[in-house]
MARBATOR-328961 format. One record per atom (N, C-alpha, C): residue number from 1; x, z, y; chain; atom name. Coordinates in nm, 4 decimals, padded with zeros to 6 digits. Example, Ala and Ser with C-alpha at 12.3 -4.5 7.8 and 13.67 -1.06 7.14 Angstrom:
2
seq;u;w;v;mol;atom
1;01.3190;00.7800;-00.5690;A;N
1;01.2300;00.7800;-00.4500;A;CA
1;01.3200;00.7800;-00.3300;A;C
2;01.2850;00.7080;-00.2250;A;N
2;01.3670;00.7140;-00.1060;A;CA
2;01.2900;00.7870;00.0030;A;C
END
This chain:
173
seq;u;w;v;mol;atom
1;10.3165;11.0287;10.5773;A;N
1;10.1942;11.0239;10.6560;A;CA
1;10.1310;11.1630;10.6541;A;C
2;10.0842;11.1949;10.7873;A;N
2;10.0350;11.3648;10.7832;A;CA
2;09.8864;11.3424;10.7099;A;C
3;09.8780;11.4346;10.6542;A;N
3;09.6763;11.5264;10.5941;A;CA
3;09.5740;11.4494;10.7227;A;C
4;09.6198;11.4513;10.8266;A;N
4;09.5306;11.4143;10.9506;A;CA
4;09.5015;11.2816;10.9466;A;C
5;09.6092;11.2108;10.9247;A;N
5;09.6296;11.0663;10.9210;A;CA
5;09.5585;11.0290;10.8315;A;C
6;09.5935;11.0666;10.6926;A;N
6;09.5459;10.9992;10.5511;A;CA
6;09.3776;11.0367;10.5621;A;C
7;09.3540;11.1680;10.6244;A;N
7;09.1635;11.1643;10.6411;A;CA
7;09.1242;11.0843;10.7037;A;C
8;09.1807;11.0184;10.8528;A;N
8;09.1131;10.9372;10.9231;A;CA
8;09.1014;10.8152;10.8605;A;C
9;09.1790;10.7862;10.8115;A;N
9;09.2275;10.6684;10.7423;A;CA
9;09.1489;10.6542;10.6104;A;C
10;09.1372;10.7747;10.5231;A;N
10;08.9474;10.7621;10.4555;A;CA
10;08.8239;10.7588;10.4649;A;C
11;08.8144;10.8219;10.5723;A;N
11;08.6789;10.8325;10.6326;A;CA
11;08.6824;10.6086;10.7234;A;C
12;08.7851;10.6210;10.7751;A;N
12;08.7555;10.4825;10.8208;A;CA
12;08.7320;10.3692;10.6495;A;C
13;08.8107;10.3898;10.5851;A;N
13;08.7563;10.3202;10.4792;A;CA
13;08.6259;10.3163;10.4192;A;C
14;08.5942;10.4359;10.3997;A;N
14;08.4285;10.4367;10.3266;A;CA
14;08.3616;10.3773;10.4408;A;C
15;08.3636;10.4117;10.5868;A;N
15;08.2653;10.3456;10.6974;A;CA
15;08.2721;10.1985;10.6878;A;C
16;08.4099;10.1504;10.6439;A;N
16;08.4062;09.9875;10.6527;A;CA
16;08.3261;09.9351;10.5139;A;C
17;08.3764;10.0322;10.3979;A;N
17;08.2679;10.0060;10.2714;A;CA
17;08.1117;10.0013;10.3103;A;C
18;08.0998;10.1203;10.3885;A;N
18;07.9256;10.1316;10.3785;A;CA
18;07.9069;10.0521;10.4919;A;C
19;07.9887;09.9484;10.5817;A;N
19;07.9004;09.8497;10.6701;A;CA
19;07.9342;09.7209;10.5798;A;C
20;08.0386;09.7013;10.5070;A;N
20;08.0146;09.5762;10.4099;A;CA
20;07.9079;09.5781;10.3188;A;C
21;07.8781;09.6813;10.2711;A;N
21;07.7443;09.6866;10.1670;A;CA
21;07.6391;09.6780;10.2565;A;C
22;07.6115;09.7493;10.3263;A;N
22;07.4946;09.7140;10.4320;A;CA
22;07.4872;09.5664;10.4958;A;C
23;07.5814;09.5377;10.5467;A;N
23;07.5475;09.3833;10.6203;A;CA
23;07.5215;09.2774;10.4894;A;C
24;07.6273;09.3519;10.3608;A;N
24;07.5321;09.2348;10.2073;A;CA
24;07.3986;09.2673;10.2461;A;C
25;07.3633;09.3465;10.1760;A;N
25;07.1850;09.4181;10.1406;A;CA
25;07.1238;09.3704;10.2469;A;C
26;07.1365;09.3390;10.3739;A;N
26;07.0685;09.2998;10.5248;A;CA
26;07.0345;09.2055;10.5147;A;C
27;07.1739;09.0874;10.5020;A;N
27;07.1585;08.9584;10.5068;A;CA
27;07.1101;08.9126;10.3593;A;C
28;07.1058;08.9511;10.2567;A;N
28;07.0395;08.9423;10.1663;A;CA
28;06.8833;08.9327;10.1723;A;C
29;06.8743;09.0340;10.1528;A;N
29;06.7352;09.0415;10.2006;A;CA
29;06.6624;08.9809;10.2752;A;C
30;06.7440;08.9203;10.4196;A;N
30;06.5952;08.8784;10.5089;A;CA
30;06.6785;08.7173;10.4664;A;C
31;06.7767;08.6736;10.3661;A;N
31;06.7960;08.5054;10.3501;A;CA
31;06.6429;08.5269;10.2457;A;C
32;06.6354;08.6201;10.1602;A;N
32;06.5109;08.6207;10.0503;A;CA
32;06.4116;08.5531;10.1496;A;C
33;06.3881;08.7258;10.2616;A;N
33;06.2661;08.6705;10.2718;A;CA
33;06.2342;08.5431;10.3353;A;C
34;06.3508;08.5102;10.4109;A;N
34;06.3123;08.3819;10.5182;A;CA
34;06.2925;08.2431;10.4331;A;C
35;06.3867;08.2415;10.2993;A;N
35;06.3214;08.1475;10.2455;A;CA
35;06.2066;08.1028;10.1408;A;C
36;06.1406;08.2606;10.1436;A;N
36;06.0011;08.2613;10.0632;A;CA
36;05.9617;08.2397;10.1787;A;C
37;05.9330;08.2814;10.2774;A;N
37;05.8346;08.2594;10.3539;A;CA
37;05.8325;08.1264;10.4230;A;C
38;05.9515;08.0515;10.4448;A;N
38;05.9558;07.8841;10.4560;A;CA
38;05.9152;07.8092;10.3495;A;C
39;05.9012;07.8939;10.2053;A;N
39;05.8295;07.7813;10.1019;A;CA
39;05.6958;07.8254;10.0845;A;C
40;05.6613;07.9079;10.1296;A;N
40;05.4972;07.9761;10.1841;A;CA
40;05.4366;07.8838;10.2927;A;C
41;05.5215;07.8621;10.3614;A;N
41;05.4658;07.8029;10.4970;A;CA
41;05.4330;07.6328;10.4291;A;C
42;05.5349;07.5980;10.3749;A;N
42;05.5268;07.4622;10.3275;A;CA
42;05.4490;07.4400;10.2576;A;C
43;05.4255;07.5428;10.1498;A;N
43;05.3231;07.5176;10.0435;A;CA
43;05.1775;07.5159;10.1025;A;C
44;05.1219;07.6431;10.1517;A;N
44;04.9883;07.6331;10.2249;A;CA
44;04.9909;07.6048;10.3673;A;C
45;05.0751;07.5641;10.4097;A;N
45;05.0595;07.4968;10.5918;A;CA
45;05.0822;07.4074;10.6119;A;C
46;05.1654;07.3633;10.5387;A;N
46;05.2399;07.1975;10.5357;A;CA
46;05.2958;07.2329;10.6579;A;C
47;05.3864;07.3184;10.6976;A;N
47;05.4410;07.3105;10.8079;A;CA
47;05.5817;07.4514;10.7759;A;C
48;05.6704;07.4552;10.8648;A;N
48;05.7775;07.5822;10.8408;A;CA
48;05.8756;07.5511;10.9523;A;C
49;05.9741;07.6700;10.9923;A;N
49;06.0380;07.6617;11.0630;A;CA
49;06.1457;07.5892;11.1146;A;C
50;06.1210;07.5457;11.2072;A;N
50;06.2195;07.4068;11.2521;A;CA
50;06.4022;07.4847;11.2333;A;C
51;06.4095;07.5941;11.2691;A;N
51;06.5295;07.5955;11.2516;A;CA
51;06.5665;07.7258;11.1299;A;C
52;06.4780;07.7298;11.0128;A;N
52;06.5400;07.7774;10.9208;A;CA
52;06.6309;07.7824;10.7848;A;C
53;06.5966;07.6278;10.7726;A;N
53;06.7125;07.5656;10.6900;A;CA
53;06.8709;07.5671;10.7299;A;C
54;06.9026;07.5689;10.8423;A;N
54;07.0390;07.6097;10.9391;A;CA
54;07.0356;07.7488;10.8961;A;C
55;06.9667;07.8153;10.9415;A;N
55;06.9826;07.9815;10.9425;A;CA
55;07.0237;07.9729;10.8324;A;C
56;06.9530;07.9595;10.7015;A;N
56;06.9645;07.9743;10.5877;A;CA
56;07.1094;07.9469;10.5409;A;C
57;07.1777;07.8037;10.5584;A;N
57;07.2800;07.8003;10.5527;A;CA
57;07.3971;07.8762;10.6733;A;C
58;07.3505;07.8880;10.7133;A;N
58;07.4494;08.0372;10.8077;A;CA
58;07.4603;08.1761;10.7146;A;C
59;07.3633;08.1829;10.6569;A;N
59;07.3712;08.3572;10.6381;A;CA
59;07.4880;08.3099;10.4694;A;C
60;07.4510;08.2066;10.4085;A;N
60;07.5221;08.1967;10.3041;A;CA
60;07.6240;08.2114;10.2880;A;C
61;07.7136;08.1558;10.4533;A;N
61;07.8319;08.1537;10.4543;A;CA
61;07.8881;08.2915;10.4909;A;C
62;07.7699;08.3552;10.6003;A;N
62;07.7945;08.5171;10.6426;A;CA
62;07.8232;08.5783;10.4760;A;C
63;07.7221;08.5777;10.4003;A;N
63;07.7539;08.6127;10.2453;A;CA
63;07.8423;08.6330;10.2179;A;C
64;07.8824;08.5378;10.2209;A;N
64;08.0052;08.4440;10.1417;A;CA
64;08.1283;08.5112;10.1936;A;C
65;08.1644;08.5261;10.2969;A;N
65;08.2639;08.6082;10.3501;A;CA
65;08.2642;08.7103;10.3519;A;C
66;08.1318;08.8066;10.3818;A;N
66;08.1460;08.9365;10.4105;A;CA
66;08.1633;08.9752;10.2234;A;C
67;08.1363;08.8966;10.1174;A;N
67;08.1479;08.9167;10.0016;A;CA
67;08.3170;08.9017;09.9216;A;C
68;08.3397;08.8553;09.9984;A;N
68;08.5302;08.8094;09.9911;A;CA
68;08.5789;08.9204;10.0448;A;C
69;08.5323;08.9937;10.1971;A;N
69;08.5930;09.0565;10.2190;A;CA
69;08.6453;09.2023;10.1553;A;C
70;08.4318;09.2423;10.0755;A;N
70;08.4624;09.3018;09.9904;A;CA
70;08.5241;09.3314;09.8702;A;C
71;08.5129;09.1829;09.7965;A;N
71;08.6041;09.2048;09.7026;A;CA
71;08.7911;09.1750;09.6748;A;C
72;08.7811;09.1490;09.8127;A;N
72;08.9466;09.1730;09.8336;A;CA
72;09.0098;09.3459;09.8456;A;C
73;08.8901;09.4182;09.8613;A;N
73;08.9121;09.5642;09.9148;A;CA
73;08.9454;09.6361;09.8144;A;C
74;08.9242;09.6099;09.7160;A;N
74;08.9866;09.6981;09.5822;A;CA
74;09.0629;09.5932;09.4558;A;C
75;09.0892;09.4589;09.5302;A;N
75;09.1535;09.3697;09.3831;A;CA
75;09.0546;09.3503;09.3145;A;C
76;08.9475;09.3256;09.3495;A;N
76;08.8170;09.2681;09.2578;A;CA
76;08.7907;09.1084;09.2617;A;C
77;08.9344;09.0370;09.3349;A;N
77;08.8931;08.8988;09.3877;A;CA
77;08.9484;08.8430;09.2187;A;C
78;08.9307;08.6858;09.2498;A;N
78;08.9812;08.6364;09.1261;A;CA
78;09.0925;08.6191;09.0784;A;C
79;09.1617;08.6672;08.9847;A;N
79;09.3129;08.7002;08.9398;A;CA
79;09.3295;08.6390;08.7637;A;C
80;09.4190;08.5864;08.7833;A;N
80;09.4803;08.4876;08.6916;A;CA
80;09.6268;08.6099;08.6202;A;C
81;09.5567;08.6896;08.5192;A;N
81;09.6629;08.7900;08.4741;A;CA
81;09.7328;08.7647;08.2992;A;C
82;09.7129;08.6423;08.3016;A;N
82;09.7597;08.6507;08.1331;A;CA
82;09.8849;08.6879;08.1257;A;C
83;09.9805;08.6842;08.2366;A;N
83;10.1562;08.7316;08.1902;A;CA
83;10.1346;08.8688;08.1777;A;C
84;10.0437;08.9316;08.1885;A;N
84;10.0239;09.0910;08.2237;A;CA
84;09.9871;09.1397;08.0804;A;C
85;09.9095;09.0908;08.0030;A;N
85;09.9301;09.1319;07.8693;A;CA
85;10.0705;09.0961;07.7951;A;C
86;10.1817;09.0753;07.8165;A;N
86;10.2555;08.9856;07.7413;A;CA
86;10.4046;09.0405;07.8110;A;C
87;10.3705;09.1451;07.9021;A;N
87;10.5471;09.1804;07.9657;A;CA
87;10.4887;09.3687;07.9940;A;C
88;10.5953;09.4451;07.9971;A;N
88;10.5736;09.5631;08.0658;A;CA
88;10.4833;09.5718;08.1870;A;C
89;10.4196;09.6891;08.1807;A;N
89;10.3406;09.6826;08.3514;A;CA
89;10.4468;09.6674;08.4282;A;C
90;10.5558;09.6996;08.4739;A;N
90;10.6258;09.7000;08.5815;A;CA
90;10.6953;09.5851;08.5653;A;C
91;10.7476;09.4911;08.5309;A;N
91;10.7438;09.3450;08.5091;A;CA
91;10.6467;09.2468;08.5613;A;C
92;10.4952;09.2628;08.5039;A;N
92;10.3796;09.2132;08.4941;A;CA
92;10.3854;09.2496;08.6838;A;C
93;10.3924;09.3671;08.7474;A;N
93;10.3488;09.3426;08.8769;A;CA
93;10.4294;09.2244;08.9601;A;C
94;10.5407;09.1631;08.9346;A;N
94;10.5879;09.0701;09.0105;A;CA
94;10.4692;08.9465;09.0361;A;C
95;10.3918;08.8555;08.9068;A;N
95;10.3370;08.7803;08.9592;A;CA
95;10.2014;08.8380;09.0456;A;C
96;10.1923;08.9573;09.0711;A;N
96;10.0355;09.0021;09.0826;A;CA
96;10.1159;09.0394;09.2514;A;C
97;10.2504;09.0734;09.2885;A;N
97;10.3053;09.0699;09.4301;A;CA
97;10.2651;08.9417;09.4788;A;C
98;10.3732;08.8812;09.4142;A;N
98;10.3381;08.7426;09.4684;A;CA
98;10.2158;08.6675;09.4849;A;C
99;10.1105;08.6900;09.4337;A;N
99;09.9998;08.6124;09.4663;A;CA
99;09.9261;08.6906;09.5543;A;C
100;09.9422;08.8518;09.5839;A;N
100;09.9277;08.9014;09.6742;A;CA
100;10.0038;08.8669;09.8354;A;C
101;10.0632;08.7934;09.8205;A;N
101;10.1796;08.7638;09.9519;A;CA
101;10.1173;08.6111;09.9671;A;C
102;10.1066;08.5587;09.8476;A;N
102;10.0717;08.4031;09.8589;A;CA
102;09.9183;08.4011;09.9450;A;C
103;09.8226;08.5130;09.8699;A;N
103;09.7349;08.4569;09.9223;A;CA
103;09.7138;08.5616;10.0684;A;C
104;09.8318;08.6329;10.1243;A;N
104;09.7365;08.6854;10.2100;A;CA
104;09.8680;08.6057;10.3401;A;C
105;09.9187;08.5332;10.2991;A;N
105;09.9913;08.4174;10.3682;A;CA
105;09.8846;08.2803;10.4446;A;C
106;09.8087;08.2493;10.3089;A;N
106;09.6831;08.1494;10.2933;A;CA
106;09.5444;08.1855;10.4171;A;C
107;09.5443;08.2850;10.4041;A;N
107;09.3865;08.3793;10.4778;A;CA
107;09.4570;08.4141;10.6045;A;C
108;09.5576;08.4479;10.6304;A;N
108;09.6333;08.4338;10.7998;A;CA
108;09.6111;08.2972;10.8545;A;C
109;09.6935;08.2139;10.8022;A;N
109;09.6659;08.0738;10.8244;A;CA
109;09.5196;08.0394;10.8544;A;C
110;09.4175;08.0381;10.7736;A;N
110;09.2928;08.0378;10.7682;A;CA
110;09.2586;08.1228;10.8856;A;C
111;09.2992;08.2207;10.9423;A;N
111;09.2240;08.2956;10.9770;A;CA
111;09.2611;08.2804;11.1391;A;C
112;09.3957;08.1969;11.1815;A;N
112;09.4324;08.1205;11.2705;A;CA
112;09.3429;08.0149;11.3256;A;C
113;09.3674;07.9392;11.1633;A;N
113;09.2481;07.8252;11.2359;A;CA
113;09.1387;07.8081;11.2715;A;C
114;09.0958;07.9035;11.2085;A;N
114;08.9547;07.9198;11.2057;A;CA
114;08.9092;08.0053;11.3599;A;C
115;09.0227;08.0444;11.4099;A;N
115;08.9977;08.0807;11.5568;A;CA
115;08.9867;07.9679;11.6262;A;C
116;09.0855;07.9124;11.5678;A;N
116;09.0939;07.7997;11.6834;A;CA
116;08.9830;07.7111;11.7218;A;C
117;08.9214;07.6603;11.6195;A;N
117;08.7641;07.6105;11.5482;A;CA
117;08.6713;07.6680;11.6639;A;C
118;08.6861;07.8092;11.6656;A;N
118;08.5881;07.9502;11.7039;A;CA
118;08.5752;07.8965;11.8851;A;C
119;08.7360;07.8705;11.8959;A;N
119;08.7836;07.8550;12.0115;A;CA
119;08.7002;07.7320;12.0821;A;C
120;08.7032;07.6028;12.0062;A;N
120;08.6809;07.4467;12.0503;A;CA
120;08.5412;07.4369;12.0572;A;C
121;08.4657;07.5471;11.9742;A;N
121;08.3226;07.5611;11.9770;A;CA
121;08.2922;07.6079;12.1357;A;C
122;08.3744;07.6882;12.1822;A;N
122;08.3496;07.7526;12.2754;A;CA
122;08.3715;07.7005;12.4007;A;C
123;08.4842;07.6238;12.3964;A;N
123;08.5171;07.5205;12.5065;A;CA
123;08.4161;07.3696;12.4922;A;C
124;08.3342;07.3576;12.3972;A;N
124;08.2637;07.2856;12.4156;A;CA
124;08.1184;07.2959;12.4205;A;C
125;08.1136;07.4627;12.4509;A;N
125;07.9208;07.5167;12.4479;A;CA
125;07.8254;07.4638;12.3109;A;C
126;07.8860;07.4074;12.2227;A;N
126;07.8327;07.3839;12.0962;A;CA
126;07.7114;07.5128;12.0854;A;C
127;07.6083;07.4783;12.0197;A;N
127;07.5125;07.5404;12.0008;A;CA
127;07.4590;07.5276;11.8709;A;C
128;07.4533;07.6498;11.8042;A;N
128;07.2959;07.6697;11.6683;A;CA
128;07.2163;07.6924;11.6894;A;C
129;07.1040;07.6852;11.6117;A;N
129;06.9948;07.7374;11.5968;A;CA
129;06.9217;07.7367;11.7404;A;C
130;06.9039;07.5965;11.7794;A;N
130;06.8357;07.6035;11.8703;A;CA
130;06.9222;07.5911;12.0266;A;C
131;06.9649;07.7564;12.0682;A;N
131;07.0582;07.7869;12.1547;A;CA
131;07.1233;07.8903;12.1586;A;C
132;07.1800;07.9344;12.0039;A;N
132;07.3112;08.0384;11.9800;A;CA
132;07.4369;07.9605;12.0249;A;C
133;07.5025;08.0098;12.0565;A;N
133;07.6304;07.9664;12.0886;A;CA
133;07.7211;07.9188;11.9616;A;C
134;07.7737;07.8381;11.9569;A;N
134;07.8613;07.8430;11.7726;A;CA
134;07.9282;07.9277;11.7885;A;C
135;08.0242;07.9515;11.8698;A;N
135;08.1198;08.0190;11.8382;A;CA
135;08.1201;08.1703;11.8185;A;C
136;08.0062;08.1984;11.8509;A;N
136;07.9879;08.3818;11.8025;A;CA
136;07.9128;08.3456;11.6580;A;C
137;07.8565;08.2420;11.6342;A;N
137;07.8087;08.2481;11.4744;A;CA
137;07.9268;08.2557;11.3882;A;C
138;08.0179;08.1485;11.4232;A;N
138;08.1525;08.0947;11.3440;A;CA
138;08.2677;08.2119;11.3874;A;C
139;08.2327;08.3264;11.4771;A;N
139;08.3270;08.3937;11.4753;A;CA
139;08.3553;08.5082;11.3205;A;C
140;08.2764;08.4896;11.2301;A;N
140;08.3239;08.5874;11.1128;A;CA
140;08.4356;08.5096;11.0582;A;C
141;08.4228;08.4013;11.0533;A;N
141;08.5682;08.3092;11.0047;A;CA
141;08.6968;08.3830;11.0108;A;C
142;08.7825;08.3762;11.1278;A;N
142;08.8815;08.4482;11.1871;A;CA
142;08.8571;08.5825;11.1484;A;C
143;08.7580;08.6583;11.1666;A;N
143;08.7768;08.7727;11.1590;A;CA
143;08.7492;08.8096;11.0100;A;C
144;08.6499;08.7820;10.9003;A;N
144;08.6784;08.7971;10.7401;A;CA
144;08.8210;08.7816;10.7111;A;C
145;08.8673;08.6523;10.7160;A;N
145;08.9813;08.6050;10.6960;A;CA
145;09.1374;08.6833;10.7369;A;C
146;09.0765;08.7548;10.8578;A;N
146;09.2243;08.8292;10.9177;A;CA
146;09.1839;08.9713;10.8417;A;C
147;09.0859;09.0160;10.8475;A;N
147;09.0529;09.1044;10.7536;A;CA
147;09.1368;09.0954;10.5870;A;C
148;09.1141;08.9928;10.5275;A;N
148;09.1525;08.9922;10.3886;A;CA
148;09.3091;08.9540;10.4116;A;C
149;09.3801;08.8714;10.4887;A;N
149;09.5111;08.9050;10.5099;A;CA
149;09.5571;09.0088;10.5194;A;C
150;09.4847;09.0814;10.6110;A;N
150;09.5603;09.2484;10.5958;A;CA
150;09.5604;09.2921;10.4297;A;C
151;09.4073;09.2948;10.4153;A;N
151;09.4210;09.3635;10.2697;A;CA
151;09.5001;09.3467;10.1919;A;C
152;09.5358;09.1747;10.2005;A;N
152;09.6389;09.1482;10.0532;A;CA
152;09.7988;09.1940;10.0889;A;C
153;09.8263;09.1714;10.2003;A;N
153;09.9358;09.2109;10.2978;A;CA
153;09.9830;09.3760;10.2272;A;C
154;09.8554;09.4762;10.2989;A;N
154;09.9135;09.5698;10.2022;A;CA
154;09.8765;09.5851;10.0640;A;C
155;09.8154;09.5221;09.9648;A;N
155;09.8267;09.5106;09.8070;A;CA
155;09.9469;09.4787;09.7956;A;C
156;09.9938;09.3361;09.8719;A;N
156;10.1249;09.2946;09.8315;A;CA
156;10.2276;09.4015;09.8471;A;C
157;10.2580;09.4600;09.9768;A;N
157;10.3453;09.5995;09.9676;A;CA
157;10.3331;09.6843;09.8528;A;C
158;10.2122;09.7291;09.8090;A;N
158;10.1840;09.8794;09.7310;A;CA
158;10.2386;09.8222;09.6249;A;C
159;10.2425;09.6480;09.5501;A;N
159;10.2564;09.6226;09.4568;A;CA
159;10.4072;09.6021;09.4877;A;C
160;10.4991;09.6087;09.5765;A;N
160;10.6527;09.5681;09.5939;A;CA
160;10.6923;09.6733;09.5886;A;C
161;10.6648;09.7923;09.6470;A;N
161;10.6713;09.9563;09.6257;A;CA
161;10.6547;09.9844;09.4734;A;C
162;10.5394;09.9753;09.3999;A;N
162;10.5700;10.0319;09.2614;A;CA
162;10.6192;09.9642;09.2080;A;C
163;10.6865;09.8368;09.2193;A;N
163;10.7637;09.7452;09.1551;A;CA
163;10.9162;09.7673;09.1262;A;C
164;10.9314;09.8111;09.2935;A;N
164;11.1058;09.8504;09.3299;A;CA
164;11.1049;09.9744;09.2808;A;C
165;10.9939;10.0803;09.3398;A;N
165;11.0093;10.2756;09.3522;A;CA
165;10.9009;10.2661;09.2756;A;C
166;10.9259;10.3304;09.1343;A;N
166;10.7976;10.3459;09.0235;A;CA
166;10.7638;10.4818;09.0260;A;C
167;10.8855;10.5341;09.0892;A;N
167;10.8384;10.6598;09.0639;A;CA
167;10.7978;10.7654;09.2183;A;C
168;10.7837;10.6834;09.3196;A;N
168;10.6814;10.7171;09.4729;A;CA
168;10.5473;10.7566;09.3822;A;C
169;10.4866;10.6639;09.2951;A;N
169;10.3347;10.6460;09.2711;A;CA
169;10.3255;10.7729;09.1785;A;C
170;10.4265;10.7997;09.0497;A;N
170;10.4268;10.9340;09.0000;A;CA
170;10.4816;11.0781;09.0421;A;C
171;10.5286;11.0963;09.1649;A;N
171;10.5401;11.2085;09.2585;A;CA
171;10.4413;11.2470;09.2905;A;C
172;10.3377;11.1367;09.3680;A;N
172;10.2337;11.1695;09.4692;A;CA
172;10.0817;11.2125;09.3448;A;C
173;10.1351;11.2286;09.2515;A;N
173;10.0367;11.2065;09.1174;A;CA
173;10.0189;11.3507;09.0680;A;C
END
């Protein structure tokens, strides 16, 4: 890969880092404030927003994914490594391939259906919050999901590469 390539190809990474941290901190923040201020409203108005309990559970799930997506981005997701104390590192990477292949097999699939979902919302004008469309709410589905397939896709490679060629990773070192 040329010097040209591998910069674009960093600079696009940190931009996708600093819009995953930003859309956390965003949607964070205004789930805070929207649901202090719906237990504000309740407490001294006896009254609150008809459609913020939905929202609320929308942004959780926005969370929830855009938080997967991040921590699929560096192997920070949840990993089951006890053979890894107990065999050579280069041994130990076979089960850490494979569950890299397994799960980014799992999140394709997912990330299929979940179009399809995206899709039936759309052919049927389904509506949130009033009159959002579902299917642009429910569209992070497919797209988190095809997102973290890629990622594990190439973990799973980098980890079949230093598995087979141990010594690619100590050249480039």
């Amino acid at each position: 890969m040329t010097e040209g390539a591998r910069g674009l190809l960093a600079r696009l990474e940190r931009w996708g880092t600093a819009a995953e941290n930003t859309a956390l901190v965003i949607l964070l923040g205004a789930m805070m404030v929207l649901a202090v201020t719906q237990i504000a409203m309740r407490i001294f108005f006896s009254s609150g927003f008809v459609w913020a309990e939905e929202l609320l559970k929308l942004m959780v799930l926005w969370i929830a994914l855009i938080a997967s997506i991040a921590a699929s981005r560096n192997g920070r997701h949840l990993r089951i490594d006890l053979l890894s104390h107990f065999m050579p590192e280069r041994i130990a990477r076979l089960p850490q391939t494979l569950a890299d292949i397994f799960a980014a097999a799992i999140c394709a699939v997912l990330a299929w259906q979940s179009y399809r979902y995206a899709q039936v919302a759309y052919e049927f004008e389904d509506t949130l919050l009033v009159d959002v469309p579902a299917w642009l709410v429910y569209s992070i589905l497919p797209f988190a999901m095809g997102l973290m397939a890629y990622r594990f896709t190439v973990a799973g490679i980098n980890e079949l590469r230093l598995l087979f060629w141990p010594s690619t990773e100590e050249s480039r070192q």
